[in-house]
N, C-alpha and C positions, 0 to 999 in steps of 0.2 A: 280598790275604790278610786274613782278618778280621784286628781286633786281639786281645788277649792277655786272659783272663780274670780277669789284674787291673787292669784298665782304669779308671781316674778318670772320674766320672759327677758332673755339678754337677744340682741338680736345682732348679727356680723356680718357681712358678705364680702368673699375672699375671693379673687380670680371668676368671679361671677358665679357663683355657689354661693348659698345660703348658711349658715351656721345659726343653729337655736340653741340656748344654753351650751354650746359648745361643740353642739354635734351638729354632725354633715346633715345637711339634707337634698337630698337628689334634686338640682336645678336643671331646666330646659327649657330651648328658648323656641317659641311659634313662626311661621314667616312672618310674623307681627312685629317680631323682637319681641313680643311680651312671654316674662317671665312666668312657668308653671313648676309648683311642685309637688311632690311624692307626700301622698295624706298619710303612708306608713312613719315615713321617715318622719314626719312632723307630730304624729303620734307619740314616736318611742322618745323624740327627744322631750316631749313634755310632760311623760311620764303614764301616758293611756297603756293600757292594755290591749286595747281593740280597736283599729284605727277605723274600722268599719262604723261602728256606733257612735265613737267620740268625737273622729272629726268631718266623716265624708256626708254623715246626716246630718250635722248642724250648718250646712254651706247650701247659700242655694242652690239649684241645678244648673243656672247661668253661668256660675263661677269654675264649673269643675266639670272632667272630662276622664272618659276612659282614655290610656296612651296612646293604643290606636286610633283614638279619634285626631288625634293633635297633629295638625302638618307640621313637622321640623325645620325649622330655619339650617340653610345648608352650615353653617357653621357651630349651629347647637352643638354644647357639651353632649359626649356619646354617652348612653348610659344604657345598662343591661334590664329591662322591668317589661313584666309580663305586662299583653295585649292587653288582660282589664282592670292591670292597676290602676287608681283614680287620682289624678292631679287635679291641684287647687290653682288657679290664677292669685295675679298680686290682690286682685281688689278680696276677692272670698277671703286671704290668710287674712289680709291688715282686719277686717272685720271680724274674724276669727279670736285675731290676738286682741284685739280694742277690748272685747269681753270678760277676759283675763287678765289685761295690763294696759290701760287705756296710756300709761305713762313711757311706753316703750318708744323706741326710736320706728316709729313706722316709715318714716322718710328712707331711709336705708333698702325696704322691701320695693316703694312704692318707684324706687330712682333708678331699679333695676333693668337693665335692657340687655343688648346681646349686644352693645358695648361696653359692660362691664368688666370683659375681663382685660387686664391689661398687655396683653398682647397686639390688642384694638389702637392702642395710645403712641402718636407718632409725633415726634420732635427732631423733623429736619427740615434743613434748611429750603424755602419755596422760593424758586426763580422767580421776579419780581414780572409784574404786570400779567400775574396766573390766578385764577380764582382760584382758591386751595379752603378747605377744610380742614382740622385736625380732629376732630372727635368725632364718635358716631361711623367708625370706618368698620366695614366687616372683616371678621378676622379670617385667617386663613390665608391672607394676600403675600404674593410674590413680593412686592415693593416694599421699601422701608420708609415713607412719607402718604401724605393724605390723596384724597381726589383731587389732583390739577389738571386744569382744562385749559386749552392753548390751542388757536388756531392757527396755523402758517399756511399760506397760499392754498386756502379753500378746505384744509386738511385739517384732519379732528387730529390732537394727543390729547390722550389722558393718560397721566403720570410719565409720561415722557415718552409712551409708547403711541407709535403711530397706528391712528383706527383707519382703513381704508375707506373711503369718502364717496359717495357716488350720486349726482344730483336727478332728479327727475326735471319730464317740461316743466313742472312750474318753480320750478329753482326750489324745491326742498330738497333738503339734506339727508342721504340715507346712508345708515352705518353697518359698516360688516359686522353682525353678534361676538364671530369668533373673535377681532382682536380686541371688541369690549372685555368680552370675558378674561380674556389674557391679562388687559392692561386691568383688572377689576383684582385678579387671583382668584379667581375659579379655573375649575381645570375642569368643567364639564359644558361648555357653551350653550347647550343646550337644554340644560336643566335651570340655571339661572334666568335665561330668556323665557323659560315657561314662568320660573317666578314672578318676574317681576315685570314683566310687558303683557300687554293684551294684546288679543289677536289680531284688531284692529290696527296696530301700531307695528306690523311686520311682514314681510314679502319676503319670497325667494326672488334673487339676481335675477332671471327668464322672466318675472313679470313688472321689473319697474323699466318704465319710459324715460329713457336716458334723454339727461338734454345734451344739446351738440356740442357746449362746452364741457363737459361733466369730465374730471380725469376720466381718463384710462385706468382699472385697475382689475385682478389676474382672481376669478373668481370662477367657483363653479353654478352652473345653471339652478341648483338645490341651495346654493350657501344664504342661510337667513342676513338678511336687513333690516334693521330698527330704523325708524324715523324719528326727528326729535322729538315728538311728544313723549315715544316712548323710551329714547334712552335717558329726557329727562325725568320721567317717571324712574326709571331704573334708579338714577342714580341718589334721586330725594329719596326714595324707599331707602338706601344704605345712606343717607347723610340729609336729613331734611335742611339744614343750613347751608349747604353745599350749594356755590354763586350757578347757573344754570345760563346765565345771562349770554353768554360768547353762543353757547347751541344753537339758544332760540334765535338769535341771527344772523346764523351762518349759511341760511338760504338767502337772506338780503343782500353780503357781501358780492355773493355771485352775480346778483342782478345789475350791480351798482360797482362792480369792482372797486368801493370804497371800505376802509378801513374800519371794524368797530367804532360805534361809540366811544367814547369815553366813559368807565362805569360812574364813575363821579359826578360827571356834570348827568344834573336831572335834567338842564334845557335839553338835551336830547330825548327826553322821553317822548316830546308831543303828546305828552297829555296833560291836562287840568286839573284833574285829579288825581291825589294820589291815595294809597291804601296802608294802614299800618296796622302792623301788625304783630311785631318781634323787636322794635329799637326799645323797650324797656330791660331788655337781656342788655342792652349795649349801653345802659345808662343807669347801672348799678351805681356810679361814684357822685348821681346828680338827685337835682330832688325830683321826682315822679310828678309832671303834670297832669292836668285833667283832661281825658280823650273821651270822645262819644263815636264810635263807631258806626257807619248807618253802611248796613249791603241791601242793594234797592230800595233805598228811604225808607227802612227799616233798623228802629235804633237795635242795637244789639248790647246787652249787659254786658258790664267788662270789671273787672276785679283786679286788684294784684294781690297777691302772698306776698310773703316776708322775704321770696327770695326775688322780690319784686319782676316776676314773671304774669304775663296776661292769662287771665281763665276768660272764658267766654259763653253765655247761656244758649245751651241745645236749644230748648224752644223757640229762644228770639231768630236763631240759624235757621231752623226749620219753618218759618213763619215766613220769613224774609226768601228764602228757596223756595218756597210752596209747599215742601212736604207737611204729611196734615201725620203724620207721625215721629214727634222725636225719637221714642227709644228704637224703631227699626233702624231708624240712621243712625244712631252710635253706635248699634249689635252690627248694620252691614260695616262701616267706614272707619268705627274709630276701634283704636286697641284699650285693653281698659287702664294701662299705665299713664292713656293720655288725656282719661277722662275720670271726676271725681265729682260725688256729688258734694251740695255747697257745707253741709258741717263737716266735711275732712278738709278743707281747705283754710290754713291758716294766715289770714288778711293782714297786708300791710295795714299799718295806721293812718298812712295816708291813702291809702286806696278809695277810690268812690263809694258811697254808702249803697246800699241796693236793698231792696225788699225781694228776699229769695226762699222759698219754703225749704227747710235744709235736706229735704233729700232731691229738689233738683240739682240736674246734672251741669256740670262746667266742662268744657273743652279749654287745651293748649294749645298755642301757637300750631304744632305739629296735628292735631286734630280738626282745627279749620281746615289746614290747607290739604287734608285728605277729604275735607268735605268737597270744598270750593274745588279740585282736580276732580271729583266723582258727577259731580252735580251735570245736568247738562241745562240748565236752565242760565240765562244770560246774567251775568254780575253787573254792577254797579255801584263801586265801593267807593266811600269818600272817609275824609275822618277832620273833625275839629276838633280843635286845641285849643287849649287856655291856658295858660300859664309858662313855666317850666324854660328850661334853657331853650337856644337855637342848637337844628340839628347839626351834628359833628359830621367828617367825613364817612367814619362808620355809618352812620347811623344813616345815610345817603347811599353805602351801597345796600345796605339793607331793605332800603324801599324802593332800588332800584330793581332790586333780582326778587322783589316780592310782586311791584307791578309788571314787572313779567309775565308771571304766573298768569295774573287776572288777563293781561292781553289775551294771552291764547284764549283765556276762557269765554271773553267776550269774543272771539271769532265763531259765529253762527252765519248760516245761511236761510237768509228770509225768500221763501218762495211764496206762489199764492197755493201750492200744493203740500208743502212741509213747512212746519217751523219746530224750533229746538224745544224737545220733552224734558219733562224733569222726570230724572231718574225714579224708576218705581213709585213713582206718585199717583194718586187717584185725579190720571189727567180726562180733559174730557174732548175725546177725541172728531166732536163735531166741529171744534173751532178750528181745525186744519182746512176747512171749507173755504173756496172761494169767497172772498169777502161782499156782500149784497146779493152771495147764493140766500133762498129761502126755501121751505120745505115745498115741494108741488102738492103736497097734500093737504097743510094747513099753513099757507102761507102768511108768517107773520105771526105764529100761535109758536109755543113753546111745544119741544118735542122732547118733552120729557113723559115718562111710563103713566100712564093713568090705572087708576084701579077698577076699571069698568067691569064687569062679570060679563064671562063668554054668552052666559046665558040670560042675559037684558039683552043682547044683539041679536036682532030676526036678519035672516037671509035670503036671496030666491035661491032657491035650490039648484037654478040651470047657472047661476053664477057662484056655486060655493066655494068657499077660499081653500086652496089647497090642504090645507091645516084640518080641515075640519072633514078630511077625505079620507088620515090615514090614523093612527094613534098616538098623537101628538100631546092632545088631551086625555089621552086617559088618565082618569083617577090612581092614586096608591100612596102607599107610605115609607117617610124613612124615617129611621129611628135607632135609638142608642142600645143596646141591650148590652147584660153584663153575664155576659159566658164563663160558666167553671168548668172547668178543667184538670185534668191531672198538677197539672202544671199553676193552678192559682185563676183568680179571677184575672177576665181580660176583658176590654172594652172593645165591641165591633159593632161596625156601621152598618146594617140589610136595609132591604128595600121587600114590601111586599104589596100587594093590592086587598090583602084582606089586614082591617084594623088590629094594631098589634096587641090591642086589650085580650083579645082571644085567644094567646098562646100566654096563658099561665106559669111554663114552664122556666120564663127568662124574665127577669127585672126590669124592665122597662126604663128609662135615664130621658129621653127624649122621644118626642112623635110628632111629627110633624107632616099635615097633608097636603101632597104635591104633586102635578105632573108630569107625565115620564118618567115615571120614578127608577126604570132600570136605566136609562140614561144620565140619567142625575144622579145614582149609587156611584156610576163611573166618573163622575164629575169631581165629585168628592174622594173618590180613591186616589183621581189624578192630583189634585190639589195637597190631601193628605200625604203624598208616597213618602215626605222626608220622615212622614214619624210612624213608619209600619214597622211592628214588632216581628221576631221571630215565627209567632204563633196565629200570624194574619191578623191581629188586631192592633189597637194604635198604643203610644207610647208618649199619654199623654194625661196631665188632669182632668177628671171629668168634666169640670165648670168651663174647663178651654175646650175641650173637645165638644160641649154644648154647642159653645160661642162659633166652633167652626166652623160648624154642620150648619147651624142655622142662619149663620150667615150667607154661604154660599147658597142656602135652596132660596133665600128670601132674594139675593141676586139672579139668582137662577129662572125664578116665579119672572120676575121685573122684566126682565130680557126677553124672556119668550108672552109676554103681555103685552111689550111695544114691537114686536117684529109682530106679532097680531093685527097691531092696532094700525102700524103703516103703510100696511100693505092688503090691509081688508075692504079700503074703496076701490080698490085698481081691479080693472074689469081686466082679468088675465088671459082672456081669449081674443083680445083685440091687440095693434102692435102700437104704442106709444111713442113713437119716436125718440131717441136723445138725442136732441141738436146744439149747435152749437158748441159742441166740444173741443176745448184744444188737447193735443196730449203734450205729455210733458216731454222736451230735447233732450237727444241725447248726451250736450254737455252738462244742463244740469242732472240728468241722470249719473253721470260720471261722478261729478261736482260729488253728489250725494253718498255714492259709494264710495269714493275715500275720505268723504269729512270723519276725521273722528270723534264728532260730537254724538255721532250714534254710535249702537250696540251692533250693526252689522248685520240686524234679521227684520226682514220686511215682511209684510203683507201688503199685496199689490192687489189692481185691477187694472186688468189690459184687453185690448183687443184691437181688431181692426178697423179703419172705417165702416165698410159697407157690415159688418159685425153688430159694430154700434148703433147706424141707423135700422137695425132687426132686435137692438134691446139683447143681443149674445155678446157677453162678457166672461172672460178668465177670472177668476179669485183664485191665488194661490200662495204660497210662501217660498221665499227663498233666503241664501244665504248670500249669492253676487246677482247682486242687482243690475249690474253693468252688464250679464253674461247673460241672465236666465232667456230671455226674450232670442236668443240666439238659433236654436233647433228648432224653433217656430217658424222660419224667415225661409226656412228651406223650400227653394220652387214655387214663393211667392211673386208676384210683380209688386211694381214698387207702390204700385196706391194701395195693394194689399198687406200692407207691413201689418208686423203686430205692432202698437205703441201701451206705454205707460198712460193711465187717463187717473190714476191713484194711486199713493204709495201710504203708509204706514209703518215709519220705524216702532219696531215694540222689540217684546221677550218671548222668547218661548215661541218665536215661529212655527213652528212644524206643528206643535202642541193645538196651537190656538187653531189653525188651519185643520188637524184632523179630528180634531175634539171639538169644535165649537162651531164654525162655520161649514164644513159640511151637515154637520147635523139642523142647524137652524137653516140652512138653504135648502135641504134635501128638497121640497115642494116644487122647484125653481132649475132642477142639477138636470143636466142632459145625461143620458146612458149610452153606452155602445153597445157596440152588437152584442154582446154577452150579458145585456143587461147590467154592466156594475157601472157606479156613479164617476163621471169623469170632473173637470175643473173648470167645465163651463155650464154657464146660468143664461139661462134665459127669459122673461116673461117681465124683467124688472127693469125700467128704465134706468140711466145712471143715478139719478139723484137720490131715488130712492134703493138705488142698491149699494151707494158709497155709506149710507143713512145706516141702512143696516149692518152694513162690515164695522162702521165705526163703532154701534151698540153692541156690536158681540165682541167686540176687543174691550171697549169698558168694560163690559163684566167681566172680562178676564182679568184685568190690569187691577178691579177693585177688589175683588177676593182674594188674589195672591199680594196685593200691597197689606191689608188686612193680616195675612196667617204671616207677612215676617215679621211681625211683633210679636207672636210667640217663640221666634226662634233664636 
């Protein structure tokens, strides 16, 4: 018989291992650093019989994970446990055990990280004028002291080891992976660099443009290089406190052959404002002032605990960034050791009063600043004070290597063809538009989807719209049905043209009437793949798997209602000219393909002049923007060039380009000689063919921002 729900719970953690009433319990750490554990071992030590029933069912699915699903932090304790053992996160246990022992030391579980174990903890001496760290180091390291950073004549060390330096033309700084790894203590270079950099933030030696000063240094044509973005990404993922500051301007030194800053004096920063963020960690011994935080004239809620540490509100975050979803930004960015909702947090006294419903969520120091690095929308942080002491030297370099951060992040590039997205938001891709562009079709009118029925529109027949030439519109259904099986009930998605009231034999769950419906079954399969079961059906709640379907067809309806509706005046047997076009240069072409405020996958529109004035355009996707235009150019003359005349950074390139935009253009798609559809359009002038590339990316961008709040 289990025991009693108010059960006595001692709780320990040794060398980074957990200990419940005394016994071990299997600890492992994520690339997160967040702590997981073994639902058996937390079973036996509390006395269950059946870790299946007792513990792994009362946790929600959020919290807990088969082994194999867990990426391992390369220094995770090793441990022997079958692929579908199921582990619990910090946040599932501590709610776990609150049920049973609300009086327990839950701080202990919630403090856990993969620097817990003491191996991690280094007290040696730091050569003076080095930004150094002591905690938060990963273990496994060759060195006996923390992350120290030092520049000498152009040249990176960290912890005393020299990283080979190499500048491109625009005087960035780019680092050889292998001696990061070295001077880090991994001994796999390349496995580390997959961790913890993006692709975005690395090149092989044979493709960076050396500037003519740039040392000399003995590399091979293959050997990876990090830029600073990303070795300071590297290096805040193993030590978020860790100074960054000497990195981020170690491509200025070269320009200027002058010396660092000084981290202390702030009159170097040249800015106005500054951002806080973390000096309440550094002002334990003082009385806690009153801060209001605003990121884009957006106040943001702030809190302290009793270990006089800032919490900060998801919502006000997500408000302030644009995202119109908080909990997908805590599930994509934050880990949950750095995020709590408001009644587990225990409030200084003097902390700010705030009206908080207690299961919104708080973020830490360390979960901002994986927000504000992820975000690609432009920042604007300020902070007012009232009260409290003046700040100390600390406390100055602290907002010196945090306004760091935000610089970089304020570097965007405003074009009249791109401006900086916010990461998987429901952006609206028509404001990329040339500024005092209007629609040529309802100039001045809103071009948002009307709900007009195909069938109130009369047509002449010798001009009918492509759409209505081929089965575009035909009728049918999708719908939910619950298939049994050897195997148990399963939820799967069909598509049919006759109403699913008529097959008796399957439970019905949803129906919904739509067109194209076997193109829209695939719409949904693509959308769905992360939660396809073994047995071809989904691996999900029904109330969510409603919410899914019928979101995506009701996007799906939308989309194919306004590529309807703006392209149903244009007489497509006549040629329309687009004049007036510029294309975009090839330096900010360039510009754009190493910014790394994007994700690296486009969808373009190009072509050539005389192309242009015949209404024939390329739509396509790629991954090098700088290159793809390249095997086009072959044996052209030069007013023949291809050019850029549209770019759109997104996700899912290839996805979006062979799933969404060849099918809603097919009416428009040239053929070859073998009849199959190639990557140029023709019959659409630009305005209205940039019009339509952007509305078939919103629907992509809004359904998939949409399904990552289930995940």
């Amino acid at each position: 018989m289990p025991p009693k729900q108010t059960m006595s719970v001692k709780i320990d953690v040794l060398g980074g291992s957990l200990f419940l009433n005394g016994s071990a319990v299997t600890t492992i750490y994520d690339i997160k650093s967040s702590a997981w554990f073994k639902t058996n071992d937390i079973a036996g030590a509390l006395g269950y019989a059946n870790a299946s029933s007792s513990v792994a069912q009362m946790i929600s699915p959020d919290d807990k994970r088969a082994f194999k699903d867990i990426s391992l932090h390369i220094n995770s304790l090793k441990t022997e446990s079958h692929a579908r053992n199921v582990f619990v996160n910090q946040r599932g246990l501590i709610g776990f055990l609150r049920e049973r022992d609300s009086s327990c030391n839950f701080h202990k579980i919630r403090d856990m990280s993969q620097s817990s174990n003491p191996a991690r903890i280094f007290n040696a001496q730091v050569p003076t004028n080095t930004a150094c760290v002591s905690d938060r180091v990963p273990g496994g390291r060759s060195v006996q002291n923390g992350i120290m950073i030092d520049v000498k004549r152009k040249t990176l060390l960290l912890n005393g080891i020299v990283v080979d330096t190499v500048y491109d033309t625009a005087s960035r700084g780019w680092f050889k992976s292998n001696d990061v790894a070295v001077a880090l203590g991994y001994t796999n270079a390349s496995a580390s660099v997959t961790q913890h950099v993006h692709t975005n933030h690395k090149l092989s030696f044979s493709d960076i443009s050396l500037h003519k000063d740039s040392p000399q240094v003995s590399a091979h044509p293959r050997n990876i290089f990090i830029n600073q973005s990303g070795l300071m990404s590297f290096l805040l993922d193993l030590s978020p406190s860790c100074s960054v500051h000497k990195i981020q301007n170690i491509g200025l030194s070269l320009k200027n052959n002058q010396p660092d800053p000084n981290p202390e004096t702030l009159n170097n920063l040249g800015a106005s404002r500054l951002v806080f963020v973390a000096t309440h960690e550094q002002m334990k011994n003082q009385n806690i002032p009153r801060y209001e935080l605003l990121i884009n004239n957006h106040p943001i809620t702030l809190i302290i605990d009793t270990n006089k540490l800032a919490w900060f509100k998801v919502n006000d975050i997500a408000d302030a960034l644009g995202y119109t979803n908080s909990s997908s930004l805590v599930s994509q960015h934050i880990s949950c050791m750095d995020s709590n909702p408001f009644k587990d947090i225990t409030i200084h006294k003097n902390s700010p009063t705030v009206n908080a419903h207690p299961r919104n969520i708080f973020i830490n120091q360390k979960g901002l600043i994986n927000i504000l690095r992820s975000t690609r929308s432009e920042i604007s942080a300020d902070l007012a004070k009232d009260g409290g002491t003046n700040m100390t030297a600390s406390d100055k370099m602290v907002l010196r290597a945090i306004y760091s951060c935000f610089k970089e992040f304020n570097r965007s590039l405003h074009t009249v063809i791109v401006t900086p997205l916010p990461y998987h938001s429901n952006t609206d891709y028509k404001n990329l538009e040339s500024k005092g562009s209007t629609s040529m079709l309802n100039p001045g009118k809103s071009r948002n989807p009307t709900t007009t029925s195909l069938r109130s529109i009369s047509y002449n027949s010798a001009n009918a719209h492509p759409y209505e030439c081929n089965s575009y519109w035909s009728e049918g259904y999708i719908f939910i049905v619950e298939d049994v099986d050897p195997a148990g009930n399963l939820l799967k998605v069909v598509q049919s043209t006759e109403p699913p009231d008529r097959n008796p034999n399957k439970h019905i769950h949803l129906k919904q009437q739509v067109h194209s419906a076997p193109k829209l079954l695939k719409l949904v399969k693509y959308f769905l793949s992360n939660w396809v079961s073994d047995r071809r059906g989904y691996n999900m709640p029904l109330k969510t798997l409603q919410s899914a379907v019928s979101t995506i067809c009701n996007n799906f309806e939308k989309t194919l209602h306004t590529v309807y509706e703006l392209t149903s005046t244009i007489n497509h047997n006549s040629k329309q000219a687009s004049t007036n076009l510029q294309p975009i240069s090839k330096v900010q072409i360039n510009a754009l393909a190493a910014s790394p405020k994007y994700a690296g996958e486009w969808i373009y529109i190009a072509s050539s002049i005389p192309y242009a004035n015949r209404n024939v355009f390329k739509v396509g996707s790629t991954l090098r923007l700088a290159k793809r235009l390249g095997p086009y150019q072959t044996g052209r003359l030069n007013e023949d060039l291809f050019h850029y005349f549209q770019v759109f950074p997104v996700h899912n390139c290839k996805s979006i380009d062979n799933h969404f935009i060849q099918f809603f253009l097919r009416p428009w798609c040239q053929l070859n000689n073998e009849g199959e559809a190639t990557e140029m359009y023709c019959g659409l002038n630009f305005e209205t063919l940039r019009t339509l590339v952007s509305e078939i990316i919103n629907f992509h961008e809004k359904s998939f921002n949409y399904l990552l709040s289930f995940e």
